[in-house]
VMD Tcl script that draws the C-alpha trace (Angstrom):
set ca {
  {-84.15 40.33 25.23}
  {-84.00 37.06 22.86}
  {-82.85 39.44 20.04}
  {-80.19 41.04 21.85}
  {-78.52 37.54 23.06}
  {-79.15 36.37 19.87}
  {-76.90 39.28 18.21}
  {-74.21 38.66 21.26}
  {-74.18 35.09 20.29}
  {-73.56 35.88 16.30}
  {-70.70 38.60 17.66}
  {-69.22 36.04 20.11}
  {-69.17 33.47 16.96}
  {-68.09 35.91 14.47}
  {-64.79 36.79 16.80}
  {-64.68 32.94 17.30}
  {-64.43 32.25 13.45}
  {-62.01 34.83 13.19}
  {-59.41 33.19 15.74}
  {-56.75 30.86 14.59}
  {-53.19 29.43 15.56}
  {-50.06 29.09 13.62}
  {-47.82 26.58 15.08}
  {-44.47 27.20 15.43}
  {-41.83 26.69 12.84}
  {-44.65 28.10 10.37}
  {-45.93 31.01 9.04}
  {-48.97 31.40 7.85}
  {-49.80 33.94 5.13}
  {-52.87 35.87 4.68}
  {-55.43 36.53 1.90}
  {-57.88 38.97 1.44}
  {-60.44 38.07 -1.70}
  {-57.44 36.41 -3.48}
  {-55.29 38.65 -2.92}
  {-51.71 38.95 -0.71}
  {-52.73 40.99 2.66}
  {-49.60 39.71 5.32}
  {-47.83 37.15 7.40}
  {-48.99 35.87 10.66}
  {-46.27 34.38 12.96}
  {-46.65 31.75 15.30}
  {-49.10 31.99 18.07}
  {-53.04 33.04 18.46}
  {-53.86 35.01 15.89}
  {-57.07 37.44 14.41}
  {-58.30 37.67 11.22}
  {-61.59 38.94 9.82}
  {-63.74 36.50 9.73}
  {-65.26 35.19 6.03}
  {-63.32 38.17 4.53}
  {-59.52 37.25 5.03}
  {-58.46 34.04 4.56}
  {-55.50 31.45 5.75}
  {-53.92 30.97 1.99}
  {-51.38 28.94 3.47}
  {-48.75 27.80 6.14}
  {-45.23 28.03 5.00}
  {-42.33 25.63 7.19}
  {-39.61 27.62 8.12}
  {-37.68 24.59 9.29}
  {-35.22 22.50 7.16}
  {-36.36 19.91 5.00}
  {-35.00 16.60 3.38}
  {-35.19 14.68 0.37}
  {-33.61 11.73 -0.94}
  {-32.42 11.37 -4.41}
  {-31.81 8.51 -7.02}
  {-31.05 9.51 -10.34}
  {-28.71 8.34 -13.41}
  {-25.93 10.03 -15.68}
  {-24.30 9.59 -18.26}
  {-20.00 10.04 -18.24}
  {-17.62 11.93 -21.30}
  {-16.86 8.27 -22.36}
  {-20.77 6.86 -22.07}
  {-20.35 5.21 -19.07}
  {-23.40 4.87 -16.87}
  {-23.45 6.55 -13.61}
  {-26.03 5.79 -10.04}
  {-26.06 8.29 -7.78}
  {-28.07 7.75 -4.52}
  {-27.85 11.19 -2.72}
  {-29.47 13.50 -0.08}
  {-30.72 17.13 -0.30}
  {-31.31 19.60 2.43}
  {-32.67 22.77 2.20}
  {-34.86 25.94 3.52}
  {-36.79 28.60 3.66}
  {-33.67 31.72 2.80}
  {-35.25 33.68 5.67}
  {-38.01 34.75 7.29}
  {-38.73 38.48 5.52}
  {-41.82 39.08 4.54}
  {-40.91 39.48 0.49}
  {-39.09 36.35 0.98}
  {-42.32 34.63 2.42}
  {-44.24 35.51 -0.54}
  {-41.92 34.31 -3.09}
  {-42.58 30.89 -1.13}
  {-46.19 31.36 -1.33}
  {-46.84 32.25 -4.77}
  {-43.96 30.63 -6.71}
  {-45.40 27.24 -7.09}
  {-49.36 25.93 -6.95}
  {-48.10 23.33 -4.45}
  {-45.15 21.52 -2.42}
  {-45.74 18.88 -4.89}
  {-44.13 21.55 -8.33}
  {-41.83 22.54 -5.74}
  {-39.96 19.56 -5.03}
  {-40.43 18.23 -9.29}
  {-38.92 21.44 -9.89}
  {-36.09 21.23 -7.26}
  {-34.80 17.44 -7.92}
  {-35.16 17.87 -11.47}
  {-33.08 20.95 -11.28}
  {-30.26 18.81 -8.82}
  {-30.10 16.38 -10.90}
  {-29.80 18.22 -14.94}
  {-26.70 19.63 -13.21}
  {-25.44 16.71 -12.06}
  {-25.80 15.15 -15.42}
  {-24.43 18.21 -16.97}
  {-20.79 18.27 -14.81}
  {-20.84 14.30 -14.78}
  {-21.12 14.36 -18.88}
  {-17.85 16.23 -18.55}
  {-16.02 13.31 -16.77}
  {-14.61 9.95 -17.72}
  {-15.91 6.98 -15.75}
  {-12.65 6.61 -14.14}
  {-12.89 10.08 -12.25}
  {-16.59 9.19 -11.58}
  {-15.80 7.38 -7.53}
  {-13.25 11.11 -6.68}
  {-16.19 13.60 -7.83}
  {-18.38 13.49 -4.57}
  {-16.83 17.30 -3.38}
  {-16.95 18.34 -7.24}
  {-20.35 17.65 -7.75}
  {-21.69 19.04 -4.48}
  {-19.38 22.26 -5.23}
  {-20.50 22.52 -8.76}
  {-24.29 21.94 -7.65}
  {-24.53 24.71 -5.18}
  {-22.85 27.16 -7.00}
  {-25.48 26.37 -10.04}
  {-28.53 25.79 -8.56}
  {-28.55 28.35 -5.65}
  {-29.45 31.09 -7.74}
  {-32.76 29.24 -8.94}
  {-33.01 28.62 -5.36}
  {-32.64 31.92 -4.44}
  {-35.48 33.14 -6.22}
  {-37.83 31.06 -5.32}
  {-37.47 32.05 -1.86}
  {-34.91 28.80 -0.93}
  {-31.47 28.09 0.26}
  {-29.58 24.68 -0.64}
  {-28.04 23.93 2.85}
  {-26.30 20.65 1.78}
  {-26.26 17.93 -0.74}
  {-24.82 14.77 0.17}
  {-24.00 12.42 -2.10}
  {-24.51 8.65 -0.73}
  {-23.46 6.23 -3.19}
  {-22.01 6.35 -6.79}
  {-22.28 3.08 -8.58}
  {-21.88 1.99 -12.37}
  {-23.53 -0.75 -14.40}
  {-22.30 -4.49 -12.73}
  {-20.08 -5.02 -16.17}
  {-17.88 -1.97 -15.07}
  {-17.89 -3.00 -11.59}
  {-16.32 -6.34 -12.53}
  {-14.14 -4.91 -14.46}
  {-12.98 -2.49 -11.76}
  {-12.49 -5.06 -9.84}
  {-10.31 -7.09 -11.77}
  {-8.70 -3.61 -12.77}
  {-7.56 -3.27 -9.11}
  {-7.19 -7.41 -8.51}
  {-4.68 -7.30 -11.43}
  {-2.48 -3.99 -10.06}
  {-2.49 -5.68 -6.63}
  {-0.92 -8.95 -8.15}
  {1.59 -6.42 -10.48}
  {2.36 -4.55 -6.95}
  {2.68 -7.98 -4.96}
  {4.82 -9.67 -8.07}
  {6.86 -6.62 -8.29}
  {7.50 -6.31 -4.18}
  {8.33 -10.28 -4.43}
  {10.95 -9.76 -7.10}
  {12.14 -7.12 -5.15}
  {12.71 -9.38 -2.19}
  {14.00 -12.31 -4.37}
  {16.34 -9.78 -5.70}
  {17.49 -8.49 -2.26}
  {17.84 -12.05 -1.35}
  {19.89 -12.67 -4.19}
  {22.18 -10.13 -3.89}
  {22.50 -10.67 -0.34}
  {23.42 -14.98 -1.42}
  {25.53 -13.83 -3.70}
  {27.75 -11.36 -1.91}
  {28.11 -13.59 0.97}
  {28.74 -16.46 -1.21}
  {31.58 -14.30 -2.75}
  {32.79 -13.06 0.72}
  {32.81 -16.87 1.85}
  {35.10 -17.82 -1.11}
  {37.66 -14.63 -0.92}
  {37.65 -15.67 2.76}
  {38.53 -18.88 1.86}
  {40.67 -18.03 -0.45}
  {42.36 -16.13 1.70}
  {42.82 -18.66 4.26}
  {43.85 -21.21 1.29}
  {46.84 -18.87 0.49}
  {47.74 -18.37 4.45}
  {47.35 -22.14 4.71}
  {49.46 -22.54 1.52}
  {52.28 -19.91 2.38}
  {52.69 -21.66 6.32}
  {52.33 -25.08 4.71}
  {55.28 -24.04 2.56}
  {57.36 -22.35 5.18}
  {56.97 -25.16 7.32}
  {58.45 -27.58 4.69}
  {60.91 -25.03 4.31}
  {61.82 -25.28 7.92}
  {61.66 -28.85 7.66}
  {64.13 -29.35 5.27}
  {66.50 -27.00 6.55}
  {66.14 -28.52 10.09}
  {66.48 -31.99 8.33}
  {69.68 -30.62 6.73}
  {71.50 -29.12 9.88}
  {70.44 -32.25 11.68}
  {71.77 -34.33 8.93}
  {74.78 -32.41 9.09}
  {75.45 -32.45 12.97}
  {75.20 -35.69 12.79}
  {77.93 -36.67 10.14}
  {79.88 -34.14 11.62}
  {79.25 -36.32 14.87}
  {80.35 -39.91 13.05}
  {83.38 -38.30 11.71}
  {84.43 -37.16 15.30}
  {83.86 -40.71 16.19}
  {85.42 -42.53 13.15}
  {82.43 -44.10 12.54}
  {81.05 -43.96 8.69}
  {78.76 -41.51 7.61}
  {76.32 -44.13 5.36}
  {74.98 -45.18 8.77}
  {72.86 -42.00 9.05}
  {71.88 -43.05 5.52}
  {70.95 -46.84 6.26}
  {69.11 -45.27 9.77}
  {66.96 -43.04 7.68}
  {65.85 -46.00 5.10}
  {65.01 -48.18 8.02}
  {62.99 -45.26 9.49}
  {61.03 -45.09 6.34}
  {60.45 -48.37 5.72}
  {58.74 -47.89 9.83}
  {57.02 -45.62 8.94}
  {55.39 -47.26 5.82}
  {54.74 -49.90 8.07}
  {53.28 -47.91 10.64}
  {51.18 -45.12 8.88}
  {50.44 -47.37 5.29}
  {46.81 -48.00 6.84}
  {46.41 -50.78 4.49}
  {47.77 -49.16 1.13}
  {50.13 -52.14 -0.76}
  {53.71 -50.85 -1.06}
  {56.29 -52.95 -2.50}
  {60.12 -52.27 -1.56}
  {62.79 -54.62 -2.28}
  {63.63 -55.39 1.06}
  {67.02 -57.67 -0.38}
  {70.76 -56.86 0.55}
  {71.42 -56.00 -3.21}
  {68.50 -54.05 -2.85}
  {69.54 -52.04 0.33}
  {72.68 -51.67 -1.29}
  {71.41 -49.65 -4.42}
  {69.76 -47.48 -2.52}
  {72.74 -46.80 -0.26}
  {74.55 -45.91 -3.18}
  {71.90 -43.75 -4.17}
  {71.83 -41.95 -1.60}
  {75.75 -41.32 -1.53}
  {74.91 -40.06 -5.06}
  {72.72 -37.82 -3.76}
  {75.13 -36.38 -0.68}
  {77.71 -35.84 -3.34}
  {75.53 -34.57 -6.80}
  {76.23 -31.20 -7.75}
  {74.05 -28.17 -7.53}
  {71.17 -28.08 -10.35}
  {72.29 -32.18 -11.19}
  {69.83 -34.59 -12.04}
  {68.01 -36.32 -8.75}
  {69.17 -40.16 -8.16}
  {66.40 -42.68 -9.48}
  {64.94 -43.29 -6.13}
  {64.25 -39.77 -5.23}
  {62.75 -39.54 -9.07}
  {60.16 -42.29 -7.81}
}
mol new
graphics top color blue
foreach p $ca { graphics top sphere $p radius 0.5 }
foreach p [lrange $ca 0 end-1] q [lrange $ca 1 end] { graphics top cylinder $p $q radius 0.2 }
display resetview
């Protein structure tokens, strides 16, 4: 009876040992004396106990790793990229599984293998480029990168789902001079937009400066013409007048010189009355009254185109 519980007990233990659980997102692949047998997918599983063994688990779920690594540009510029790499298992086939398995001893070669891989083709397309094209190669690089390296990928049982690239820097002497690169066109841009405006301003200045003096010009020449027509008017009002009113005097019998002495005493008024201070000698004397009387009968009775009496020369 002992013996017979005794083997039940060594069966029950023997199933026991042979039980195990793959989690999910895994799959765990299965050995028998060091060699492949299959794949067991997630759940409880069987195997036979101290014969086959769990060789290992393989993650079927994405995985990360971050990435900092220097090149080298066309014109030996040096180049920091900080970036991010995401990738997979391709699929879950059971060929594809073993590839996984048996490619590499451990994650550890795996992941030396795969970010030494990223990055000689990063230095290889960046080695192609000038420093100035390094900040505007972030789509190139990824582009180039999984064109190159998913092939490798491919047969180790991999897919490269993405590959961000972070942060490109350069050394801090070609930072400052990128900066003073850009400082200096934003000054050239700025100088060049304020010489526009002082231009435009300029040009406005100037043409309305030139509009103001045509328009004063103009109104000079308006002013000048009416200025002259009204002397014109004057003098040929001041002419009939004169002339109504001799022809008024000799209706009366009264001389004509008395218009002439009643215009030199209206000058000599209005001298007086307008001077506003100005000195203006006359000879106010009867022998002076009576040369300019008889100047002015010269001038009633010169000639057409004769000279002008002394007075009206002063």
């Amino acid at each position: 009876m002992t013996v017979t519980y005794i083997i039940l007990g060594l069966i029950v233990l023997t199933i026991l040992s042979g039980l195990y659980t793959v989690n999910q997102g895994y799959i765990a692949v299965i050995t028998m004396f060091g060699k492949y047998q299959r794949i067991a997918r997630p759940g409880l599983r069987l195997k036979i106990p101290w014969i086959e063994q769990v060789f290992k688990k393989i993650s079927i779920q994405n995985r990360s790793v971050e990435l900092e690594f220097q090149a080298v540009t066309q014109d030996q510029a040096n180049v920091y990229f900080k970036s991010m790499l995401l990738f997979a298992v391709q699929n879950e086939n059971e060929e594809t599984i073993k590839r996984v398995a048996f490619r590499f001893i451990s994650d550890r070669d795996l992941m030396q293998a795969l970010i030494k891989t990223i990055e000689g083709n990063v230095r290889s397309f960046v080695a192609t480029k000038k420093q100035a094209e390094g900040l505007s190669l972030r789509r190139e690089i990824v582009q180039y990168v999984k064109i190159e390296v998913d092939q490798s990928l491919e047969d180790w049982g991999y897919h490269l789902q993405d590959l961000q690239i972070n942060d490109i820097t350069f050394d801090k002497m070609i930072l400052e001079s990128m900066s003073k690169v850009v400082a200096s066109n934003n000054l050239k841009a700025a100088a060049e937009n304020e010489g526009q405006a002082l231009l435009i301003t300029k040009t406005k200045s100037a043409e309305a400066e030139g509009n103001a003096i045509k328009i004063s010009a103009e109104a000079e020449r308006e002013a000048a013409k009416l200025r002259g027509e009204g002397i014109a008017l004057f003098r040929e009002e001041v002419a009939k007048g004169m002339s109504s009113s001799a022809e008024e005097l000799r209706k009366a019998n009264l001389d004509t010189n008395f218009i002439l002495f009643s215009m030199w005493t209206e000058a000599i008024k209005n001298f007086a009355e307008y001077g506003k201070g100005n000195v203006i000698f006359l000879d106010g004397s009867t022998q002076g009254m009576e040369k300019t009387m008889r100047e002015f009968q010269a001038l009633m009775m010169r000639p057409a185109g004769g000279d002008l009496p002394e007075i009206m020369q002063k």
